[in-house]
C-alpha positions in Angstrom: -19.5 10.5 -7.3 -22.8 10.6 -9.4 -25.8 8.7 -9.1 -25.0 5.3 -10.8 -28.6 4.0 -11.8 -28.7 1.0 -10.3 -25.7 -0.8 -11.6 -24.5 -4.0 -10.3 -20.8 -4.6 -9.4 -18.3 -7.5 -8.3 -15.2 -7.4 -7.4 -12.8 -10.2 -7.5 -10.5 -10.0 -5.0 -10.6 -8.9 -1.5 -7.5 -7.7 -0.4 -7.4 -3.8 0.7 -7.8 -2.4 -2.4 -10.6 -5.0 -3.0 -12.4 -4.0 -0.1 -12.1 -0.3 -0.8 -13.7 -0.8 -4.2 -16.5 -2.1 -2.4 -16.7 0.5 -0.1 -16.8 3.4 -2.1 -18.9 1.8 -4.9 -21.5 0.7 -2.3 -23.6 3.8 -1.6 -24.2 4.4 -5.5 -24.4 0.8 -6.8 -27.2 -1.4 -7.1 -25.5 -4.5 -6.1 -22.0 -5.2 -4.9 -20.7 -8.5 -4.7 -16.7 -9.5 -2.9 -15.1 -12.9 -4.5 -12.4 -13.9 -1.9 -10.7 -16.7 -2.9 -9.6 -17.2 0.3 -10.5 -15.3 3.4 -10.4 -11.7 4.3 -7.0 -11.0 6.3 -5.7 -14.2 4.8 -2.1 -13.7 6.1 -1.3 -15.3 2.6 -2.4 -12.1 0.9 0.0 -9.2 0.6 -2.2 -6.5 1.9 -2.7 -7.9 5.2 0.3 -8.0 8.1 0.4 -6.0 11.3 1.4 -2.0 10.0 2.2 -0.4 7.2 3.8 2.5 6.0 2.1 5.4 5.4 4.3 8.5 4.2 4.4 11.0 1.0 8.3 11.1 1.1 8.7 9.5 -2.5 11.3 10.3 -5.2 8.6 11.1 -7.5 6.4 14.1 -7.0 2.8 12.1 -8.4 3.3 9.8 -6.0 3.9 12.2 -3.6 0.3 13.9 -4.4 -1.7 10.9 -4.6 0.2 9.8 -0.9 -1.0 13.3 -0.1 -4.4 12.7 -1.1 -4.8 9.2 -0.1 -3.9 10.5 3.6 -6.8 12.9 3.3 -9.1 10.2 2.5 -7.7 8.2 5.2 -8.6 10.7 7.7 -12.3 10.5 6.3 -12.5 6.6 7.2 -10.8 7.1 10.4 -13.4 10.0 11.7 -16.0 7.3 11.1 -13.8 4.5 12.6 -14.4 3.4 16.6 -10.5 2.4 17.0 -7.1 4.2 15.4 -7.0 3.7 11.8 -3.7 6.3 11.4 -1.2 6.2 14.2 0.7 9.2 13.4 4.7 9.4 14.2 6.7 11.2 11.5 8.3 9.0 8.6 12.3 9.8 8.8 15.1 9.5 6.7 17.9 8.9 7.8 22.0 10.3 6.1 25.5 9.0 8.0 28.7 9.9 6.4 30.2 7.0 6.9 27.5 5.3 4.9 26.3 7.1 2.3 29.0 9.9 1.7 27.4 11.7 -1.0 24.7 13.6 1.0 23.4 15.5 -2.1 21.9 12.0 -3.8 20.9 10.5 -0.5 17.2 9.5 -0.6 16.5 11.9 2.2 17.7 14.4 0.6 16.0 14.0 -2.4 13.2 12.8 -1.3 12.8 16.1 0.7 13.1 18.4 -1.8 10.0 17.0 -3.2 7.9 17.7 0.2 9.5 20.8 0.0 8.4 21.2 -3.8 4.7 20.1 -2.6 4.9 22.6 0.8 4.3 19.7 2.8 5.0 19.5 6.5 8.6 18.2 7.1 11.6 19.0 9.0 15.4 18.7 8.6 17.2 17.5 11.2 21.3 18.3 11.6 22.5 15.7 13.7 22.8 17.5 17.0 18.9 18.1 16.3 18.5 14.7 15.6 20.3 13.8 18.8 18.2 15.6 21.0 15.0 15.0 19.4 15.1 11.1 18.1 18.5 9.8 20.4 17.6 6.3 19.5 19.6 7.2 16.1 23.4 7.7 15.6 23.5 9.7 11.8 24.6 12.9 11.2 21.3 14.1 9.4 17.5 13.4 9.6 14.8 14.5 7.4 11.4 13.7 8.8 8.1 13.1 6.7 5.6 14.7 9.4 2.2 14.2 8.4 3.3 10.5 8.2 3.5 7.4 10.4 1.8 3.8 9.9 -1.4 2.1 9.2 -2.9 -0.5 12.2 -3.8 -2.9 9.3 -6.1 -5.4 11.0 -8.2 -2.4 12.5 -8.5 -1.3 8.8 -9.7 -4.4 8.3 -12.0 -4.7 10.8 -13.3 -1.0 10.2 -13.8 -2.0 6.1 -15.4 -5.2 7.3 -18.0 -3.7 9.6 -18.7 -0.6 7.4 -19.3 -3.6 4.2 -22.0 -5.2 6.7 -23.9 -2.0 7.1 -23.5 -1.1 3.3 -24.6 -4.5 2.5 -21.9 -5.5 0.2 -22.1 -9.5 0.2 -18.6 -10.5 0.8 -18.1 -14.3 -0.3 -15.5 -16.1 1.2 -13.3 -18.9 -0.4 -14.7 -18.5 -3.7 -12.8 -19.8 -6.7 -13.8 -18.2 -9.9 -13.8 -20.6 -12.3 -15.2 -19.0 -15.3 -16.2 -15.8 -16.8 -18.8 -14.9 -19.9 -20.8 -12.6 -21.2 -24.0 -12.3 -22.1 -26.7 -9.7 -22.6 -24.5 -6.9 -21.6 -24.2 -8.6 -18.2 -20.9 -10.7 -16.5 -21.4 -14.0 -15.6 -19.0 -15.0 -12.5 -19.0 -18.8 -12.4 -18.1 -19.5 -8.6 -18.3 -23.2 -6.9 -21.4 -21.5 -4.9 -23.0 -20.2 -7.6 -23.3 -17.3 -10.6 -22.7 -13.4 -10.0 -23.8 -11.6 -12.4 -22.9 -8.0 -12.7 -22.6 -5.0 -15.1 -19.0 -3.9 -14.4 -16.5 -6.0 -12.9 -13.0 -4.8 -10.8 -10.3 -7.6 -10.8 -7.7 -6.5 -7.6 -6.7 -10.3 -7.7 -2.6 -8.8 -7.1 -0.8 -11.8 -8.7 -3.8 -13.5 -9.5 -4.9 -10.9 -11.8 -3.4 -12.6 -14.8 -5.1 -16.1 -14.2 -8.5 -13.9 -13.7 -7.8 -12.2 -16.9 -7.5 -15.6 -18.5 -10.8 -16.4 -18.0 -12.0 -13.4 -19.6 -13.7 -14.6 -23.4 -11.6 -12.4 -26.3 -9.0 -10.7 -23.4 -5.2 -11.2 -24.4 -4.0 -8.6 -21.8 -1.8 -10.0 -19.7 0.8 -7.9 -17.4 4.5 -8.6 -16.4 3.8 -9.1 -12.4 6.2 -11.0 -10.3 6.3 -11.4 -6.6 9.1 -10.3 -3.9 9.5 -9.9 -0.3 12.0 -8.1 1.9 15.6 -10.0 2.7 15.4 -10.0 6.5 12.3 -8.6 8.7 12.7 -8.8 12.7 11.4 -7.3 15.9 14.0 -5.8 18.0 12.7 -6.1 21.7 14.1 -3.7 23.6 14.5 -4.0 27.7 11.9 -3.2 29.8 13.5 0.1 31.5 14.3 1.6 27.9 10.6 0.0 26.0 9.3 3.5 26.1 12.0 4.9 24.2 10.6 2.9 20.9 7.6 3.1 20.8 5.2 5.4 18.3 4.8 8.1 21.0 8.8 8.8 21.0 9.9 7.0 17.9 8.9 7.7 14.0 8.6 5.4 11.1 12.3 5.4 9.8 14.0 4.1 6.7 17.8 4.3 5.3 16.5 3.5 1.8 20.0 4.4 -0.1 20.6 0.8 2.0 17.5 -1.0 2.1 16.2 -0.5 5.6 13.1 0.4 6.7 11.5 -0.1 10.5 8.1 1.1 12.4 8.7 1.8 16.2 6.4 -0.4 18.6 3.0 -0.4 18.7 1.7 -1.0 22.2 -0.1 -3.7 22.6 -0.1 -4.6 19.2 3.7 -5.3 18.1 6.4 -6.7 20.3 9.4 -4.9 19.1 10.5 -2.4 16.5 10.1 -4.1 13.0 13.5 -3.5 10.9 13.5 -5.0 7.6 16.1 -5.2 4.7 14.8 -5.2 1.0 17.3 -5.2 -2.0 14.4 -4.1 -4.5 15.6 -6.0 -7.9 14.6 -3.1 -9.6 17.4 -0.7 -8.3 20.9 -1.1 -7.1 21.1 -0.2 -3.6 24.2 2.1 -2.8 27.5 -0.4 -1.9 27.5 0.1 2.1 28.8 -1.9 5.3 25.1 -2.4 5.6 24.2 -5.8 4.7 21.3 -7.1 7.1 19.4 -5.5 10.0 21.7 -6.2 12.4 24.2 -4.3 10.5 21.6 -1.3 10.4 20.9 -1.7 14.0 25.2 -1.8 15.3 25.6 1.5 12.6 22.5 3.8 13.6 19.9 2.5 16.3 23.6 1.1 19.0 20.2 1.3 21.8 19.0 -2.0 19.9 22.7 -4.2 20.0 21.6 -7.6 21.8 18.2 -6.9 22.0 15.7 -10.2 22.0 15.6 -10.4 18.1 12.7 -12.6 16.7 11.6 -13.1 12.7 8.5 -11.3 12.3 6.9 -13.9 10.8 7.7 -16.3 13.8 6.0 -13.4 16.3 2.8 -12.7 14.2 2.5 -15.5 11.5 1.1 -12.6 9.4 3.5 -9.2 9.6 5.1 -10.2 6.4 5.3 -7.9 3.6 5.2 -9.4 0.2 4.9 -7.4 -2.9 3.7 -7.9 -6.4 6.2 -6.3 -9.1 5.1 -4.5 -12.5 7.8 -4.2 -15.1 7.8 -1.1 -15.5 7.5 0.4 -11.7 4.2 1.7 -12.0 0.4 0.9 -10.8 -1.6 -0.3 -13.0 -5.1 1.1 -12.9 -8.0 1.3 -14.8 -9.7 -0.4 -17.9 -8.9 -3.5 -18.9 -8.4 -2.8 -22.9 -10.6 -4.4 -25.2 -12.9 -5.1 -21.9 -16.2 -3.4 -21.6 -16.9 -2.8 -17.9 -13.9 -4.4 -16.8 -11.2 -2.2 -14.8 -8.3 -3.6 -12.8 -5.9 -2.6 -10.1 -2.5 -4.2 -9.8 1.4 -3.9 -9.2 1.7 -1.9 -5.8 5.1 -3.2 -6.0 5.6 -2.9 -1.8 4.2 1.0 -1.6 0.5 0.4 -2.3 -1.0 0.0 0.9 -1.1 3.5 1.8 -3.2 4.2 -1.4 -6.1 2.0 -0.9 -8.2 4.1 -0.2 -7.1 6.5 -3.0 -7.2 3.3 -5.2 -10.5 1.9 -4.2 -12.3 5.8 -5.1 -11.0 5.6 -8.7 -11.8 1.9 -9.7 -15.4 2.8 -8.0 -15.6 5.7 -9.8 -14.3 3.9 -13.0 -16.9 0.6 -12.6 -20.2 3.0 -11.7 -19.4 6.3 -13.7 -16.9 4.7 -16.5 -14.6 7.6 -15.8 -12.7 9.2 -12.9 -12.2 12.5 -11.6 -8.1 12.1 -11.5 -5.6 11.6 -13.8 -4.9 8.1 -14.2 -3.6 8.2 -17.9 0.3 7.1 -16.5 -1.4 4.3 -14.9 -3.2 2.7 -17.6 -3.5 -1.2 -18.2 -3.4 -0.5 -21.9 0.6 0.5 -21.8 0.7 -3.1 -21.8 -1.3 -4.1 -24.7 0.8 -2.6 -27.4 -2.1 0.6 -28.0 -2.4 3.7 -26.6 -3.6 4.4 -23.1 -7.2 4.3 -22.3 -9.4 7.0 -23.2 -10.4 8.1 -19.5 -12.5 10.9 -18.8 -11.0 13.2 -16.1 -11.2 16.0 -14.7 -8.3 17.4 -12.9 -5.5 16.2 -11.0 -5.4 14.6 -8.2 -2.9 17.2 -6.2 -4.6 18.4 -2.7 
């Protein structure tokens, strides 16, 4: 990233994408100010739970890519972290017969053709493979993600909140914006506590980006967000004598996802049981299937789990709840607000985001200090809701690794 000159940025909204913003912007910016409306690690706020996915096994080979590359950058944050940022497992997907019949449109299937497409490290797993190397699972085929596993979310937190301190980013805490103006090339942020006032602003508000974009003088974007969270999420606590069997060291992230199911083995210390959750996504039909709920995941493929201690994971942690904000179309959006000078936005993770944060937070820095990034962000662009072309972005290359 070039030199900036000295601008001065704020951010609204400190979630994880928030925070990344920050932290990338920091070193080049003059000023960089963090409106919270809340509280960092509010467990309110959708970015903030126990672990999260983090795997380049998408159906989509962009995604894929920027997954890719937002692992890379992850590894940079976690060389300069003191604790675990990246716990790496494997991500697998799981096939049974008697579930999904149709092997060839399976998501694993699929899905791995597009590691396989990228050269990314995977494996495929018949189901006597899978038997002896994951025996917690009863399928007949496996296809494991291996440069994948999950992200120990409140030590991101507390790595992004330390490395803010000593990159003295002012983080402000339960501040309401209540208004927004311009005036001499400058943004005015009218808090409770007082004005910011800034020359770019990046608005990562999630589904309070639209009420922020409301206070904007002459904007009429506006974006078709909605929320949504998983059916079911539960820790299965397995028995003492069998524990080790389920935790990260012996047992990958996993997901069914022709059925809904997802899970993250234990992590010690940190978790109580394996998390298994059940999301029927409103945006695609899931494939009809005996499997309804967890449990029903847990009797058909993980039989080491029947009558486990089951507890809601929102009843163990009063924060390890997923909750997603929606764009219509099933796309971020990122980048310049249209019709917005100095005004970017990043939005509409829709449940898959969190493993691009730090991806996410290098382009809206680059975007608010340089007015341009160095990947192509043109499917992502906020203007494909304005009824205009996308934004004219300067770029410069893709984003593959």
């Amino acid at each position: 990233m070039a030199e900036s000159g000295g601008r001065r940025l704020t951010v609204i909204g400190g979630g994880v994408m928030g925070l990344m913003t920050a932290y990338y912007a920091a070193p080049f910016a003059e000023t960089v100010t963090v409106l919270e409306r809340t509280r960092v690690g509010d467990p309110e706020t959708a970015s903030f739970c126990l672990t999260r996915s983090v795997r380049n096994d998408y159906l989509d080979p962009e995604y894929s890519r920027l997954a890719y590359e937002s692992r890379r950058l992850w590894l940079e944050l976690q060389a300069l972290s003191s604790e675990p940022l990246l716990i790496d497992c494997g991500c697998l997907n799981l096939f049974k017969d008697s579930i999904t019949p149709d092997l060839a449109s399976s998501y694993a299937v699929r899905s791995f053709a597009i590691l396989a497409q990228l050269q990314l490290r995977r494996a495929a797993l018949s189901a006597a493979e899978l038997r002896q190397r994951f025996p917690q699972f009863t399928a007949d085929a496996g296809r494991l993600d291996v440069d994948a596993g999950f992200a120990d979310v409140p030590a991101v937190t507390r790595f992004l909140q330390a490395a803010l301190r000593a990159r003295r980013v002012h983080v402000s805490e339960n501040a309401t914006v209540r208004g927004i103006t311009r005036s001499g090339g400058s943004w005015h942020v009218a808090t409770e506590s007082g004005e910011v006032v800034s020359d770019a602003l990046v608005i990562t508000a999630g589904l309070g980006t639209n009420d922020v974009l409301g206070l904007l003088p002459g904007c009429s974007a506006r974006f078709p967000l909605r929320p949504d969270r998983p059916v079911q999420s539960k820790y299965f606590i397995p028995p003492a004598g069998t524990r080790s069997r389920y935790t990260a060291r012996t047992l990958p992230v996993f997901a069914y996802l022709d059925v809904g199911i997802y899970g993250h083995p234990i992590h010690e210390g940190k978790t109580p049981g394996v998390k298994i959750g059940f999301y029927n996504p409103p945006d695609a039909a899931l494939v009809q299937s005996p499997i309804a709920s967890v449990e029903d995941f847990v009797a058909e493929c993980m039989p080491g789990l029947r009558g486990a201690e089951t507890v809601d994971v929102a009843d163990a942690s009063g924060v390890d709840v997923c909750a997603y904000d929606l764009v219509g179309d099933d796309d971020f959006i990122l980048g310049p607000v249209p019709g917005m000078d100095g005004v970017f936005t990043g939005v509409g993770w829709r449940g898959t985001g969190y493993k691009f944060a730090p991806w996410v937070g290098r382009v809206l820095a680059q975007l608010a200090l340089q007015g341009g990034t160095v990947y192509d962000i043109h499917r992502f662009a906020p203007g494909r809701f304005a009824g205009g072309p996308a934004a004219d972005l300067v770029t410069a290359g893709g984003a593959a690794p």
